[in-house]
DOMIKE-244307 format. One record per residue: residue in three letters; x, z, y of N, C-alpha, C in turn. Coordinates in steps of 0.05 Angstrom, whole numbers, padded with zeros to 5 digits, always signed. Layout:
BEGIN
ALAXZYXZYXZY
...
***
This chain:
BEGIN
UNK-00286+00047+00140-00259+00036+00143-00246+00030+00116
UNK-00256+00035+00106-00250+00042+00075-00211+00052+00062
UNK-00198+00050+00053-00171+00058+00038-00152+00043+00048
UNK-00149+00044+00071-00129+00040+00090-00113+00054+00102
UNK-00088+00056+00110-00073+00060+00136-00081+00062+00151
UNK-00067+00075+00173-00062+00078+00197-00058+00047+00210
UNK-00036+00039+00198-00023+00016+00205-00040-00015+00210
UNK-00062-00007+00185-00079-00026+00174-00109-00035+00193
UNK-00109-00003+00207-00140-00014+00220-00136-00030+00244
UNK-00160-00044+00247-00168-00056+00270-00165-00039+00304
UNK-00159-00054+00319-00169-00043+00349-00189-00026+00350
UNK-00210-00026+00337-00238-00027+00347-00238+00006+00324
UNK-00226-00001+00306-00226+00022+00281-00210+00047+00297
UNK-00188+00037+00304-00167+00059+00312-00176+00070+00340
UNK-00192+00058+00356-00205+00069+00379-00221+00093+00377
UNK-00236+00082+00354-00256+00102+00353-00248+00121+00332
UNK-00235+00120+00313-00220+00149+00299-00207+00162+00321
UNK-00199+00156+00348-00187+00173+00360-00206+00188+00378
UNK-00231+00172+00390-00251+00185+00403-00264+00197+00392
UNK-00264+00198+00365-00282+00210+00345-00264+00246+00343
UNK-00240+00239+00339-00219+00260+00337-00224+00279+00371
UNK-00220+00269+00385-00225+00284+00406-00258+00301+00415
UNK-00272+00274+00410-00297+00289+00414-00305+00314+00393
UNK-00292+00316+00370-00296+00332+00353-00283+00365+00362
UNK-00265+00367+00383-00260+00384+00387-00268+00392+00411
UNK-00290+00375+00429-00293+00384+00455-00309+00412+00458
UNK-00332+00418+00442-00337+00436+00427-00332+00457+00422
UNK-00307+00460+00404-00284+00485+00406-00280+00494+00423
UNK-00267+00477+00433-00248+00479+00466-00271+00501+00481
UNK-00292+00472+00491-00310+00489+00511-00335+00502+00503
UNK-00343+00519+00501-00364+00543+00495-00399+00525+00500
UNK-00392+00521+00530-00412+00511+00540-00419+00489+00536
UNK-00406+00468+00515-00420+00443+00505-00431+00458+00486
UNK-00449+00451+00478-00461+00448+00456-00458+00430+00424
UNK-00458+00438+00400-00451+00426+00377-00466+00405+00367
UNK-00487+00414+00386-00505+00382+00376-00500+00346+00384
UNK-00493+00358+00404-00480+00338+00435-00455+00325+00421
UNK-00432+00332+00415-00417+00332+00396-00423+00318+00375
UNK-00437+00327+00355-00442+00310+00326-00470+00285+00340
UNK-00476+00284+00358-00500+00256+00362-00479+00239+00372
UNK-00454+00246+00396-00440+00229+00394-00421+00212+00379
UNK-00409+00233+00352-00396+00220+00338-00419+00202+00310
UNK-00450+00213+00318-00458+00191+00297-00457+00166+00313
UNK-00468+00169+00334-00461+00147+00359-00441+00123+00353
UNK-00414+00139+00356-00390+00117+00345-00384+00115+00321
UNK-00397+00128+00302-00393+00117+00269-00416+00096+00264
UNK-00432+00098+00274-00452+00071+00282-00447+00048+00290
UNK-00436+00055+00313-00421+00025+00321-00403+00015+00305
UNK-00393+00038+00302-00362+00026+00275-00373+00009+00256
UNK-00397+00019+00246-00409+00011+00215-00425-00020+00235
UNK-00435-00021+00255-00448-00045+00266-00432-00062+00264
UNK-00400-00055+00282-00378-00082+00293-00373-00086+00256
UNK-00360-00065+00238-00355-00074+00219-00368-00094+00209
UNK-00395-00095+00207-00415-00113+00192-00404-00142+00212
UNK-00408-00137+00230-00410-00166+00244-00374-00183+00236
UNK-00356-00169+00237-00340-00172+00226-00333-00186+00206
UNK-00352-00182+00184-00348-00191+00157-00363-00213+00154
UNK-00387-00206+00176-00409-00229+00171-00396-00254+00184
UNK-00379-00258+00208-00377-00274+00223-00344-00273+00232
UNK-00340-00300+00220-00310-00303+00224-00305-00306+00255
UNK-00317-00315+00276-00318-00314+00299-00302-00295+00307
UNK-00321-00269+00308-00329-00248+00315-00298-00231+00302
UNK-00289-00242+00270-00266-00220+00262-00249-00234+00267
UNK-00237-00261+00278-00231-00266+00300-00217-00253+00324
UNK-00248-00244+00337-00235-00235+00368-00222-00204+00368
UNK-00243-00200+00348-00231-00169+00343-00206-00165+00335
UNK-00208-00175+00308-00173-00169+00299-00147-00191+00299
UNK-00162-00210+00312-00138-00230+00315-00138-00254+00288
UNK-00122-00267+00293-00105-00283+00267-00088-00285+00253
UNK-00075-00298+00239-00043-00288+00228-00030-00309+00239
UNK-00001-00299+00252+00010-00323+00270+00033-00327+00250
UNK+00043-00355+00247+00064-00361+00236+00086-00367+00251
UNK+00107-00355+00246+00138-00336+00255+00155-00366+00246
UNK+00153-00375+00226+00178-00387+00210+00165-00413+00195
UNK+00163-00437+00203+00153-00462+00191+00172-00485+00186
UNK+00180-00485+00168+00198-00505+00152+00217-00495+00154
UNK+00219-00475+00153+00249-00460+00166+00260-00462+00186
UNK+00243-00462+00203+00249-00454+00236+00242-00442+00239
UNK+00248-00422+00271+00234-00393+00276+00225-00410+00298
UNK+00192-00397+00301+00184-00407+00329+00177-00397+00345
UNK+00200-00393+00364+00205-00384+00389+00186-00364+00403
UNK+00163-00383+00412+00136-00380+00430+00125-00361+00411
UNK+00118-00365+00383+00094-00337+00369+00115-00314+00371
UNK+00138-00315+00372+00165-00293+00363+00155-00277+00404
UNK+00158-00290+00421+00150-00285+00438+00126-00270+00446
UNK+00111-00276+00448+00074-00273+00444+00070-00244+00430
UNK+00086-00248+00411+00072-00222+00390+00101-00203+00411
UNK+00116-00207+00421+00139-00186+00427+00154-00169+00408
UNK+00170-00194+00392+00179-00190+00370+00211-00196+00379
UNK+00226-00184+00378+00259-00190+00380+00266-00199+00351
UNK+00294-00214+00353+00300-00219+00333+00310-00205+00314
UNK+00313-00178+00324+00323-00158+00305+00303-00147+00287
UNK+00283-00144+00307+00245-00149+00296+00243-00161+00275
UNK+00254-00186+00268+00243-00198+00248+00259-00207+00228
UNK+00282-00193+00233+00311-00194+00217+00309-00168+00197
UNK+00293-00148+00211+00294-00115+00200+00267-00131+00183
UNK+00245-00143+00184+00218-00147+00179+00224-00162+00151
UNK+00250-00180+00148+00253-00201+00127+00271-00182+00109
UNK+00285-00172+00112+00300-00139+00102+00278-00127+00081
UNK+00256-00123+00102+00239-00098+00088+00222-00115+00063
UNK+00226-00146+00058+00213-00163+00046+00235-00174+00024
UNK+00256-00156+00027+00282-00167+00002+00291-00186+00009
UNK+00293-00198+00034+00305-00221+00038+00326-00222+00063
UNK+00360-00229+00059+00371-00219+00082+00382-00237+00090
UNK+00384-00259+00079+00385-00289+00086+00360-00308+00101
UNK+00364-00313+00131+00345-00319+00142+00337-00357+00133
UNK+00361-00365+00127+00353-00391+00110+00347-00389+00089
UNK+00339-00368+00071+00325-00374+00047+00293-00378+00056
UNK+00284-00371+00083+00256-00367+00085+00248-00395+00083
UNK+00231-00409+00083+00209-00434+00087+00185-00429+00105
UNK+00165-00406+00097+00149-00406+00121+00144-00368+00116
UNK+00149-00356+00147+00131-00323+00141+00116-00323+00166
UNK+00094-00306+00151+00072-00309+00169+00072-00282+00178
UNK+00058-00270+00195+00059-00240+00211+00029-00242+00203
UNK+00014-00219+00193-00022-00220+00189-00027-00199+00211
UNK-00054-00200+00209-00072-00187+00227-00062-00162+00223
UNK-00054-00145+00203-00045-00115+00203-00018-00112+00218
UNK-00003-00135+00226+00028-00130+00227+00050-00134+00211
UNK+00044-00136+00186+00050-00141+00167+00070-00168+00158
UNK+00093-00167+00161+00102-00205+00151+00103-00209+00121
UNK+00096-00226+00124+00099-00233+00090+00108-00267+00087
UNK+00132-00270+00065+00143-00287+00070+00150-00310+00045
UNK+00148-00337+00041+00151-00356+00024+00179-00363+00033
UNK+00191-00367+00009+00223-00379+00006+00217-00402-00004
UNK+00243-00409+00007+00249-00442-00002+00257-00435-00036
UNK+00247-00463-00047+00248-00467-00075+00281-00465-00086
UNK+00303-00465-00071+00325-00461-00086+00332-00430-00084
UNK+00314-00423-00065+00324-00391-00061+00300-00373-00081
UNK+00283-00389-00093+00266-00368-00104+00277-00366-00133
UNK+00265-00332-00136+00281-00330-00166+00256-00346-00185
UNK+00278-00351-00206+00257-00362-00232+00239-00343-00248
UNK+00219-00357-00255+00194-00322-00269+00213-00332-00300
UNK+00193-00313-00318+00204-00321-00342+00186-00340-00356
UNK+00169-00353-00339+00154-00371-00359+00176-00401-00350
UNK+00194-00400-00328+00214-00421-00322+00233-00415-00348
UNK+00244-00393-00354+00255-00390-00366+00252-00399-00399
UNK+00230-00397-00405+00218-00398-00421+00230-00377-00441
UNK+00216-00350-00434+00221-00315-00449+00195-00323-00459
UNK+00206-00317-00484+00177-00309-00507+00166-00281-00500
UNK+00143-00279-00490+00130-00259-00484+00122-00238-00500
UNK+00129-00205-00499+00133-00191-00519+00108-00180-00525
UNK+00101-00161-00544+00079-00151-00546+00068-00127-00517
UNK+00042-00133-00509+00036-00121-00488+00054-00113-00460
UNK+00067-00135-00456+00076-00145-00433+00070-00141-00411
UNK+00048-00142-00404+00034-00134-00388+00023-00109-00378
UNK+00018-00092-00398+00012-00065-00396+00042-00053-00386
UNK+00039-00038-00357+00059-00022-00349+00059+00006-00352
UNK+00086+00018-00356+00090+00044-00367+00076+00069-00351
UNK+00068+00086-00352+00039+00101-00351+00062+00128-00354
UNK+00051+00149-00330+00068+00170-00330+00044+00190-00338
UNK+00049+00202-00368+00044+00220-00378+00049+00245-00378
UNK+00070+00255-00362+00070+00275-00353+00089+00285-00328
UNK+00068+00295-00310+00082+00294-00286+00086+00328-00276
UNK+00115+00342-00276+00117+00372-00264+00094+00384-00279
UNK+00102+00380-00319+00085+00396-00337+00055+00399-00332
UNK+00043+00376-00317+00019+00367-00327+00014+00343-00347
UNK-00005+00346-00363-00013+00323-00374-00035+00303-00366
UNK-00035+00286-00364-00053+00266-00359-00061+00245-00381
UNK-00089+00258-00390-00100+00241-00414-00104+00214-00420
UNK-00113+00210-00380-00121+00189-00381-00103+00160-00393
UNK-00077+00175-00385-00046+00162-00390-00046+00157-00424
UNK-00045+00181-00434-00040+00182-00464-00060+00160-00473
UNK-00092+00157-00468-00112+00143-00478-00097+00121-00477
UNK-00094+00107-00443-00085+00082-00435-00058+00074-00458
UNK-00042+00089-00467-00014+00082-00479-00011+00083-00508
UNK-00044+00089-00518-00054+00089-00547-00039+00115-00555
UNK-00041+00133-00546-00014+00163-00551-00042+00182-00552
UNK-00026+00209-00569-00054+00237-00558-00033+00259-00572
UNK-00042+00281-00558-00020+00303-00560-00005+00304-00574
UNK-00017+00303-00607-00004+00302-00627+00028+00289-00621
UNK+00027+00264-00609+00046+00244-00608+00065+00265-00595
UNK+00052+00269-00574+00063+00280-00553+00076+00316-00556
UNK+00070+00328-00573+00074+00348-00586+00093+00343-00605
UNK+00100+00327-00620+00127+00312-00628+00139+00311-00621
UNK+00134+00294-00598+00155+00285-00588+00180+00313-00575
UNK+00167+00319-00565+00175+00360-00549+00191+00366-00566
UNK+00175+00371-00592+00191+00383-00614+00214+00366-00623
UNK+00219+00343-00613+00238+00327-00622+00262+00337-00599
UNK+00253+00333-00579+00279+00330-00553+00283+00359-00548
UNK+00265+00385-00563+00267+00414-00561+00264+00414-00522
UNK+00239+00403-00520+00237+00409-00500+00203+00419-00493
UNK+00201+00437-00482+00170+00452-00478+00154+00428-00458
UNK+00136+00444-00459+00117+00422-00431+00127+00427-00408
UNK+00128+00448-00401+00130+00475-00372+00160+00463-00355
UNK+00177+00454-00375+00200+00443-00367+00201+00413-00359
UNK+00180+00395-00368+00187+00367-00363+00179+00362-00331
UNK+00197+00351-00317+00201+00337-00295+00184+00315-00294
UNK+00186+00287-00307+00166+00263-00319+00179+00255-00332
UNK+00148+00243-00344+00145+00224-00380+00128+00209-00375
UNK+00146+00185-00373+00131+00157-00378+00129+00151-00403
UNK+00105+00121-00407+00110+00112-00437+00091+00091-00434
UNK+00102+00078-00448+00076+00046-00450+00065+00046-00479
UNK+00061+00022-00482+00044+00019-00499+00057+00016-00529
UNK+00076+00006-00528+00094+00008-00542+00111+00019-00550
UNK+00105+00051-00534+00119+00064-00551+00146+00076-00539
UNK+00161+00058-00519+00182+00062-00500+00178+00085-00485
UNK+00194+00112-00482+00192+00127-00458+00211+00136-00445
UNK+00207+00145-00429+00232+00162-00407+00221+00192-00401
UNK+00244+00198-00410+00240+00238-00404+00255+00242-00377
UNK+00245+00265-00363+00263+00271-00348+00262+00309-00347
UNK+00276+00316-00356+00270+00356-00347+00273+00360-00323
UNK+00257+00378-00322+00266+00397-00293+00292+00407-00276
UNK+00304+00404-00268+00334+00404-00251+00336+00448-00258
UNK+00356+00451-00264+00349+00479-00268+00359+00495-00237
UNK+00342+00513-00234+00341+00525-00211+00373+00541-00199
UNK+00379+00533-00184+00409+00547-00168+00395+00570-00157
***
């Protein structure tokens, strides 16, 4: 199934995590099944899982019938009625849905589509979209791109962070001694690459 949700699997996925879930406890429950009976069935349906999966990937047909298509909700900036229907979507449905997508103006949309997970995801019209900064034309700063990296989270450290932000204790042992603050106390510490960070201490205990 791989690093998914709940939300995320297929029919066919969520079927069988739940038969899988049950048969795993029939077992427990009853004395007189046996544990073998039990684990041949659940290789049984992790089999199939791993079969439909394959066919799935192999054959658009096939992922298709299983998990459907993505229906489009909103084309040229109309809502259309019949898919809003079909899927059994109210309009509050898809008023809460454009909300959860930063958008609370239903004429800024142009086209949102609903995907196979449930999911809407939505394109704005060109006067409603914000400008990036390459519209702007922002001179791009040094490592720009690299986002700030939390180095220490509830007085752990994470190296991996320091490596990534060109930092190593030393830095970071400074720094402490700068703000007179211990490790044991920090709440989080972000920091990029550049050098920017944010402290936060621990809230002191009532």
């Amino acid at each position: 199934m791989g690093k998914r949700q709940i939300g995320e699997l297929s029919p066919t996925e969520l079927v069988i995590t739940i038969l899988i879930s049950n048969i795993a406890t029939l077992p427990i429950e009853d004395t007189n099944i046996p544990l073998t009976a039990g684990l041949v069935s659940i290789f049984t349906l992790v089999s199939c899982e791993v079969l439909v999966s394959g066919l799935i990937l192999k054959s658009p047909r096939m992922r298709k019938i299983v998990s459907g298509s993505p229906r489009v909700l909103i084309k040229d900036g109309v809502i259309d009625q019949k898919q809003l229907s079909a899927l059994r979507l109210s309009i509050d449905d898809l008023t809460a849905q454009l909300r959860g997508q930063g958008c609370f103006d239903i004429n800024q949309v142009a086209f949102a589509v609903v995907e196979t997970t449930g999911k809407l995801n939505i394109f704005q019209k060109f006067k409603s979209q914000q400008p990036t900064n390459q519209d702007l034309h922002v001179k791009e700063p040094k490592n720009a791109d690299a986002p700030p990296m939390v180095v220490v989270a509830d007085g752990q450290i994470s190296d991996a962070a320091l490596q990534f932000c060109g930092k190593d204790k030393d830095w970071l042992g400074n720094l402490l001694q700068e703000k007179q603050c211990p490790l044991e106390e920090i709440f989080l510490l972000t920091c990029d690459r550049n050098g920017n960070y944010k402290l936060l201490k621990k809230e002191a205990s009532q």
